[in-house]
GULOBA-385738 format. One record per residue: x, y, z of N, C-alpha, C, CB in turn. Coordinates in steps of 0.2 Angstrom, whole numbers, plus 5000, padded with zeros to 4 digits. Glycine has a CB too. Layout:
XYZXYZXYZXYZ ...
//
This chain:
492848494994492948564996492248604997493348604991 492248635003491548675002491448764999491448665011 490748764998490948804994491248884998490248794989 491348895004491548935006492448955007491248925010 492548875008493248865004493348864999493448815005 492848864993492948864984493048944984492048824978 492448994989492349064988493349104990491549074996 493549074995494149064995494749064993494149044996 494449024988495149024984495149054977495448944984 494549104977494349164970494749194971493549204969 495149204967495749274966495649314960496549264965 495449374959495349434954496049484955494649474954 496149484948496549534947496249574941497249494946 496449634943496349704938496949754937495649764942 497149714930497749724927498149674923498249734931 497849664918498549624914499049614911498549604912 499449694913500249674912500749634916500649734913 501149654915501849604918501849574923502549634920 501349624929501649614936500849564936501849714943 500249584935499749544936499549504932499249564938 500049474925499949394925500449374927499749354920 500949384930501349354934501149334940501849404936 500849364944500549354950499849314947500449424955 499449314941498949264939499449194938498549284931 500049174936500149114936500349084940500449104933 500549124947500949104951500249064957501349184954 499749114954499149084960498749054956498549144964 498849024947498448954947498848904948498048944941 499648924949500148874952499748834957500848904957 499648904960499448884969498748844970499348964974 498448844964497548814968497048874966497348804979 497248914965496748974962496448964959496849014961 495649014959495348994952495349084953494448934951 495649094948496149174944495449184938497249154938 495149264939495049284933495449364933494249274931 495549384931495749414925495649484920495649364922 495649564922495449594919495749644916495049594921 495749674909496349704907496049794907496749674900 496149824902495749904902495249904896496349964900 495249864893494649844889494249794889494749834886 493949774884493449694884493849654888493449664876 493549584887493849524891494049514884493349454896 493849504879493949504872494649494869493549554870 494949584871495449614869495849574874495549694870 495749534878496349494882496649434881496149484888 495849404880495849324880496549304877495249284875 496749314870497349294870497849304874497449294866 498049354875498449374880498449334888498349454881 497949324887497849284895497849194897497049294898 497749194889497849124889498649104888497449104884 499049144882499849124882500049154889500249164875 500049194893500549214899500249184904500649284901 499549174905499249144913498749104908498749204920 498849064907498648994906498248944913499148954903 497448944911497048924918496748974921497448904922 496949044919496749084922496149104917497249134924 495549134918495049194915495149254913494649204919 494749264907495049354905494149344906495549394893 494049414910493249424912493449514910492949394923 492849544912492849614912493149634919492049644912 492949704921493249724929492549704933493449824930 492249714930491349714935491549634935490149744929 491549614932491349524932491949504936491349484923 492549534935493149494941492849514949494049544940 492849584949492649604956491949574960492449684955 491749544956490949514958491249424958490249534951 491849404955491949344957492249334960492049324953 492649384966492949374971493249414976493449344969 493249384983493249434988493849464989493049404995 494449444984495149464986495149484979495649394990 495349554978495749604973496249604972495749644973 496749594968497249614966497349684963497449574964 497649744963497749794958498349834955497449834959 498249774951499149794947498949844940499649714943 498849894942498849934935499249994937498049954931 499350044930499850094932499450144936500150134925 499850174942499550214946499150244944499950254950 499250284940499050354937498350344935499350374931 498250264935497250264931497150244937496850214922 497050224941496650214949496150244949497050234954 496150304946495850354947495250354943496150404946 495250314937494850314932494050254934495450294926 494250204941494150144942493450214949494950084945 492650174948492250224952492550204959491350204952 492550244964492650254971492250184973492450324974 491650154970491250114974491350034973490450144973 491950024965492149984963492149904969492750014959 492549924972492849884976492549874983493349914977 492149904984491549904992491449834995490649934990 491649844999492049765005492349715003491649715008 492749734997493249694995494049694997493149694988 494249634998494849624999495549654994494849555000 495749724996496149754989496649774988495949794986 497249714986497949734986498249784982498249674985 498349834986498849884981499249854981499049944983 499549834973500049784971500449854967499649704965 500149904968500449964962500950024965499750014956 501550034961501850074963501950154960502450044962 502150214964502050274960502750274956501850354964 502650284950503450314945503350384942503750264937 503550424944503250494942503450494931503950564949 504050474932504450454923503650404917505350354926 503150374922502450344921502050354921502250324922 501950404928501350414930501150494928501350394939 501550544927501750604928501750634932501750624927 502050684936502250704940501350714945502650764938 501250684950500750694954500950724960500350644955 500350774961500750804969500450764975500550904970 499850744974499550684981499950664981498850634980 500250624978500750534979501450574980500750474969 501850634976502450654980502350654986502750724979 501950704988502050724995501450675001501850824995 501450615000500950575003501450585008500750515001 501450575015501750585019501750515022501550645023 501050465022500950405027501050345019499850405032 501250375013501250335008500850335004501350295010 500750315000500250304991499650254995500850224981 499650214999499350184998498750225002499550124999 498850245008498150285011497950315005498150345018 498150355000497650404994497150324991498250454986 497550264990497250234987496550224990497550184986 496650204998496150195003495650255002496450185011 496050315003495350355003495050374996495450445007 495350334992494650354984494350284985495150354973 494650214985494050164988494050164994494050114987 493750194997493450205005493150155007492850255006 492550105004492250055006492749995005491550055002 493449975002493749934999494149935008494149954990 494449855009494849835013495649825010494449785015 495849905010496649895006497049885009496949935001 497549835008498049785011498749815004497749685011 499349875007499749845003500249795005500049895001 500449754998500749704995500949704988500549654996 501349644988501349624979501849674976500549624975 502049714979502249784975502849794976501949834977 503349774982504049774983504449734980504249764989 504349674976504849644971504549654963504949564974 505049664959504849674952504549594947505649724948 504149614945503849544941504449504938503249564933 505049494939505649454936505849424942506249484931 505749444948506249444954505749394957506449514958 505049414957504549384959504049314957504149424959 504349324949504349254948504949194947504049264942 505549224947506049154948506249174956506849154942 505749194961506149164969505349134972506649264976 505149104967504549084971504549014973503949114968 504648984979504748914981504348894987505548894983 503948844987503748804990504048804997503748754987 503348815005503548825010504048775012503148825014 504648815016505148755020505548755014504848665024 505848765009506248775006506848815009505948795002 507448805007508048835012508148895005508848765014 508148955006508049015002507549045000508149014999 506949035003506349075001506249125006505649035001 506349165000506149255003505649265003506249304999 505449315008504749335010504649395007504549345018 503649425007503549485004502949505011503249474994 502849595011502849585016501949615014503449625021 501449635020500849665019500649725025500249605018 500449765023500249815028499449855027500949865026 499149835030498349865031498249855037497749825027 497449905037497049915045496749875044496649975047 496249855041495949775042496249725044495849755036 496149685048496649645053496349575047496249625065 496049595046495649505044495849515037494549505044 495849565036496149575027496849555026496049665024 497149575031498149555031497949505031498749575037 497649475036497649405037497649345031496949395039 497149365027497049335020497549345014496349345018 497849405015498349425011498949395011498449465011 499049385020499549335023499549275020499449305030 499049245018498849165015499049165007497849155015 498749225005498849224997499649224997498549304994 500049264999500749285000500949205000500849345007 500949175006501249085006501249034998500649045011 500449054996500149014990500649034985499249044988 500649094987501049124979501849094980501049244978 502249074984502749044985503349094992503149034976 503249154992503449174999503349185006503449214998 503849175011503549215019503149245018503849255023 502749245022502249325023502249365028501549315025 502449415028502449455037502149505035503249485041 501849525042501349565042501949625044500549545048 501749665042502049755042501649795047502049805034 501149775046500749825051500149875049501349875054 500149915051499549965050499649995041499750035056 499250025038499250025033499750095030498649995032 500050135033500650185035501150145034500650215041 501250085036501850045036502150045029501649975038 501450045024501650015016502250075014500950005010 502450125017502550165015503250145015502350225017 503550095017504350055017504250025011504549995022 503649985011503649955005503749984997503249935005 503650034997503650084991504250124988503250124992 504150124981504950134978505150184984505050164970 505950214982506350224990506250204995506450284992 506050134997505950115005506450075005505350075007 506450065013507250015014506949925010507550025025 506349925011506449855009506449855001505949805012 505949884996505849904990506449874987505849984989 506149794981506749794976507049764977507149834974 507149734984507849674985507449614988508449694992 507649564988507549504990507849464997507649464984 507249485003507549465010507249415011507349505017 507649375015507449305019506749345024508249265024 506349295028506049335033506049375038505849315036 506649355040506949385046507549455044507249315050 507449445039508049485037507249565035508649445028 506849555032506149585028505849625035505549525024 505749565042505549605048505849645053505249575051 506549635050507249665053507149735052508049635049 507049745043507049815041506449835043507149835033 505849795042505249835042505349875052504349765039 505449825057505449835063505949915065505649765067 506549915061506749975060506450025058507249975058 506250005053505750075048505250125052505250035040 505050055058504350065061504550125067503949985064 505150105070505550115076505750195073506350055079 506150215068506050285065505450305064506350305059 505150295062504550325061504150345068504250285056 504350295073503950325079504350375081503950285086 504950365082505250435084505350495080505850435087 505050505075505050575070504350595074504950555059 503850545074503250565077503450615085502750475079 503750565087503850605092504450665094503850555094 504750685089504850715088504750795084505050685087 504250775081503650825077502750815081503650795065 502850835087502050815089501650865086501850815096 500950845085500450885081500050915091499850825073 499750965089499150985092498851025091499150985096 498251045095497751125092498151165097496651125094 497951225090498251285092498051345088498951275091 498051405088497851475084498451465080497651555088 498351505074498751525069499251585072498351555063 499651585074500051645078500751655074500251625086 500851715072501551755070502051745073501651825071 502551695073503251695078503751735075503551615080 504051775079504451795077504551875079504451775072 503751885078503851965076503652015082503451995070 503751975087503752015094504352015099503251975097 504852035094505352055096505751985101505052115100 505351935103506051875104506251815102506051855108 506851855101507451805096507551725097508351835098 507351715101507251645105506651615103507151655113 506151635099505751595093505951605084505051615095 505751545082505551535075505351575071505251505074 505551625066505151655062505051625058505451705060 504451615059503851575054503251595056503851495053 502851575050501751585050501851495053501251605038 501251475058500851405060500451435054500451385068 500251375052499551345051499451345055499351285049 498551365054497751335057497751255057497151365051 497851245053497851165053498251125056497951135047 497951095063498051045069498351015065497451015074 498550965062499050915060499650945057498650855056 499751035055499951055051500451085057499551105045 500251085064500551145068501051105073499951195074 501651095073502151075078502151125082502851075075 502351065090502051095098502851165098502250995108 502551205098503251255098503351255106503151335094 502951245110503051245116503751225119502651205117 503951125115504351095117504851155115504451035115 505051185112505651235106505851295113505051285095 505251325115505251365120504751365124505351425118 504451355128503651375132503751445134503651325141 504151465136504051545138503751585134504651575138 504351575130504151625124503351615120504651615117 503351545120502651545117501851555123502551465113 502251555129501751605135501751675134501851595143 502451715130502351755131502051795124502951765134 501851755121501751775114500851765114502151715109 500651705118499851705119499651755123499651635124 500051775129499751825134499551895130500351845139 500251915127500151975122499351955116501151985116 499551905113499051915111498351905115499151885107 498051875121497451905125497551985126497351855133 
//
């Protein structure tokens, strides 16, 4: 093996509860060389890492992230935050984590994400290549459905990032670890994946996983199209006497303003004119 192929098959994970040594045993099943990091010392782990992922490494966070191009991150949403923004900088980084508000407490970024949890994740590690995955089946489901390719019942898990190259390798990981891999798409996509999504929780065959995800994708275009954004002034509707518009305040904020046009054109020429 060469050593670019040895560089390859380094998997780090940062988290050592349920879900990421679950996924540490699954990938020294696979050929991995797994290390391993929890919220403290390597110290505070080693045992813990050696009875549940046996083969695998208890390292620090610095020392995992430096031993491998592909990240895993399974820790509770809510300390993401705690991890420097520059942690992860060109690294491969599977949001493996889900928001539970009952866990996390109630965060208003993550309620109201609109493209999903995982762009906030992207924009606190900006420099990181994040791919979600790992995160639609629960650590019991994901460890007893995991079988060897060509097997007649292996369920697929799916990935969704802008990085083309980074799905890519996630694609790979995903097989190693004993599922299909389908790619989902842009990294908005993960927002199926996540608790209330249509795939979230259950266990599809492949085709059954790109069935939902291709529907999820097919709504979501037409909401888009349905709600278009564009530039526009902040304007009063309503209060110029016709009944044939919306009483409501726009936003200033272009991604905040629906085309009121399609709703009426008139009216909203007759509302621009007044106002010049």
């Amino acid at each position: 093996m060469s050593s670019s192929e040895a560089a390859d098959r380094r998997l780090g994970i940062v988290g050592a509860g349920k879900a990421g040594t679950a996924i540490a045993r699954a990938a020294v099943a696979g050929g991995y060389d797994v290390a391993i990091s929890g919220s403290g010392s390597a110290e505070r782990i080693e045992l813990v890492v050696e009875v549940l992922a046996p083969g695998a490494r208890a390292l620090s966070t610095d020392e995992v992230v430096s031993n491998a191009g592909l990240i895993v991150l399974a820790i509770p949403m809510h300390r993401f935050r705690e991890l420097r923004r520059e942690l992860f900088a060109g690294k491969i980084l599977v949001d493996a984590m889900n928001y539970w508000d009952e866990i996390d407490g109630v965060d208003e970024q993550f309620e109201t994400a609109p493209a999903g949890t995982s762009m906030v994740v992207q924009e606190w590690f900006s420099s990181a290549r994040v791919v979600k995955s790992l995160n639609h089946l629960g650590y019991f489901k994901f460890e007893k459905s995991r079988l060897a390719k060509g097997r007649p019942g292996r369920i697929a898990i799916a990935a969704a990032g802008d990085d083309r190259a980074a799905v890519v390798a996630v694609l790979g990981l995903i097989d190693t670890l004993g599922f299909d891999a389908i790619d989902a798409g842009r990294l908005e996509a993960g927002l199926a994946l996540q608790p209330g999504g249509p795939v979230f929780g259950a266990g599809h065959s492949a085709k059954e996983l790109s069935k939902l995800l291709s529907r999820q994708a097919a709504s979501a275009r037409l909401d888009h199209r349905l709600v278009r954004p564009r530039m526009a002034s902040p304007l009063e509707i309503g209060t110029n006497g016709d009944k044939s518009l919306p009483t409501r305040q726009l936003r200033s904020d272009p991604l905040q303003i629906q085309d009121v046009a399609e709703v009426d054109p008139s009216g909203l020429e007759n509302v621009t004119r007044r106002k010049r």
